[in-house]
C-alpha positions as CSV (number, residue, x, y, z in Angstrom):
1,X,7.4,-6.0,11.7
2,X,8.0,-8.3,8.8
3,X,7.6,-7.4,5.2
4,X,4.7,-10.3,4.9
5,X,2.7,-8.9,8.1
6,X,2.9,-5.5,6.3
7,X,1.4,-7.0,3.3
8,X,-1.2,-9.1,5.4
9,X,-1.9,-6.1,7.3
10,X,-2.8,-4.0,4.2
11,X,-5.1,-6.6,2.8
12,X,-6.9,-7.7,5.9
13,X,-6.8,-5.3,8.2
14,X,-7.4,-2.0,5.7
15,X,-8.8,-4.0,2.9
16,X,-11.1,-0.3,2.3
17,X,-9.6,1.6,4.7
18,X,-9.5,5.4,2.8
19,X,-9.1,7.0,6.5
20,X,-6.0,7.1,8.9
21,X,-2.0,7.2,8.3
22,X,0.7,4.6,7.2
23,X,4.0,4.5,7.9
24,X,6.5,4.6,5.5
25,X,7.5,1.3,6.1
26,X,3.9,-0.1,5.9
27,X,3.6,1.4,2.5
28,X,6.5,0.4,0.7
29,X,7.1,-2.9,2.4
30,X,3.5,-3.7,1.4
31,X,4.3,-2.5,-2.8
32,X,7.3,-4.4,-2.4
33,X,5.5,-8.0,-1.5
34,X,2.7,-6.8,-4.0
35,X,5.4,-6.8,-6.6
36,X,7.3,-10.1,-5.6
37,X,3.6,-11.7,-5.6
38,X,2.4,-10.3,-8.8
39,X,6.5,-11.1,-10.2
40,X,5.9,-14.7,-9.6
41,X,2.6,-15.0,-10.5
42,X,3.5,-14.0,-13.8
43,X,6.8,-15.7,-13.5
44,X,5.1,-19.1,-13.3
45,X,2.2,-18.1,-15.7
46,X,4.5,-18.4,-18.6
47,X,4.2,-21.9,-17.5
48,X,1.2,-22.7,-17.1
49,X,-0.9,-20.0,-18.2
50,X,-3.9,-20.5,-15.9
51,X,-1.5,-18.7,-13.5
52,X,-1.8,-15.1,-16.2
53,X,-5.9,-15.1,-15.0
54,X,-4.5,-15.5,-11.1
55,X,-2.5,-12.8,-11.5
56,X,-5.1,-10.8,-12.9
57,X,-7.8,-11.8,-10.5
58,X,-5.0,-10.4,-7.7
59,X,-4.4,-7.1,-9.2
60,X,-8.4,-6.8,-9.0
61,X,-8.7,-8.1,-5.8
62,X,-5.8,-5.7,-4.0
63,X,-6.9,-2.6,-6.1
64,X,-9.0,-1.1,-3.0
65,X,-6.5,-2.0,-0.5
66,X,-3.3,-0.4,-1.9
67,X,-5.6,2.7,-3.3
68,X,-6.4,3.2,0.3
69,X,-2.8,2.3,1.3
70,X,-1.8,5.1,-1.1
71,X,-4.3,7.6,0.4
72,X,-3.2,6.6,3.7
73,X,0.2,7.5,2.9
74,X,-0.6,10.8,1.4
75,X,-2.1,11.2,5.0
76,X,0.8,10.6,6.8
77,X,2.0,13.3,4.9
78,X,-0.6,15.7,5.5
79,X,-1.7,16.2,2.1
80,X,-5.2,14.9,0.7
81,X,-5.8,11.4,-0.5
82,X,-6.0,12.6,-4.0
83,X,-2.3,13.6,-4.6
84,X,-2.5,9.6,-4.6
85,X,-3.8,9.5,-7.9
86,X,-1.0,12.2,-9.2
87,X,1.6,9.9,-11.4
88,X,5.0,10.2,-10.4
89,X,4.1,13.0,-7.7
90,X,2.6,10.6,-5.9
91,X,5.8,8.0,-5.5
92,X,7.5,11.5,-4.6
93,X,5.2,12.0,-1.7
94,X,5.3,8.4,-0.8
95,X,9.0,8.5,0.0
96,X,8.9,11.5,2.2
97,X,9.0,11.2,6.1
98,X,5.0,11.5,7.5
99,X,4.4,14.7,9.9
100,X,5.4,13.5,13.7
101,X,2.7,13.8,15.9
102,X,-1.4,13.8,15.1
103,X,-2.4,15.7,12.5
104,X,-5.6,16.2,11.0
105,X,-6.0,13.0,9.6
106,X,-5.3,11.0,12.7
107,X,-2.4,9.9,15.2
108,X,1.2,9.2,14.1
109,X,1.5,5.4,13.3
110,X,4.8,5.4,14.6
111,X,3.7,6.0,17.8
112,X,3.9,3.3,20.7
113,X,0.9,2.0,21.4
């Protein structure tokens, strides 16, 4: 899949999704285009600075969906959502491989199907 359908996927698809598992490479794919949007928002708001309150309003608006991206994530893991909220433990947790097969929080998202 494509680093912008990841990104897509996390905002429309799981815009308050707190339950389930993500991939690795729907999490960091999705932070990635999060940072490249909010980079050239920025970018061209030292321009014209109408662009500063864009970028603002899009940190709001994607606040639930990449908190419940994170949670997701810590899912995949099999730990609770709320090491999600640990700084620096959580990034930790982030990069680690998620637990092949189902596990309590739901099936493998690498699996076919």
């Amino acid at each position: 899949m494509e680093p912008l359908n990841w990104f897509m996927k996390t905002l429309v698809d799981h815009y308050a999704d707190f339950d389930g598992r993500a991939g690795r490479a729907e999490f960091w794919w999705s932070v990635l285009m999060f940072w490249v949007v909010l980079f050239l928002l920025v970018l061209i708001g030292g321009l014209l600075p109408v662009f500063n309150y864009i970028a603002a309003l899009f940190i709001a608006l994607t606040a639930s969906p990449f908190l419940g991206l994170g949670i997701r994530r810590m899912h995949d893991t099999g730990r609770s959502g709320w090491h999600a909220l640990i700084p620096g433990l959580n990034i930790l947790l982030a990069a680690q491989a998620g637990t092949n097969g189902a596990n309590a929080y739901g099936p493998d998202p690498r699996a076919p199907g």
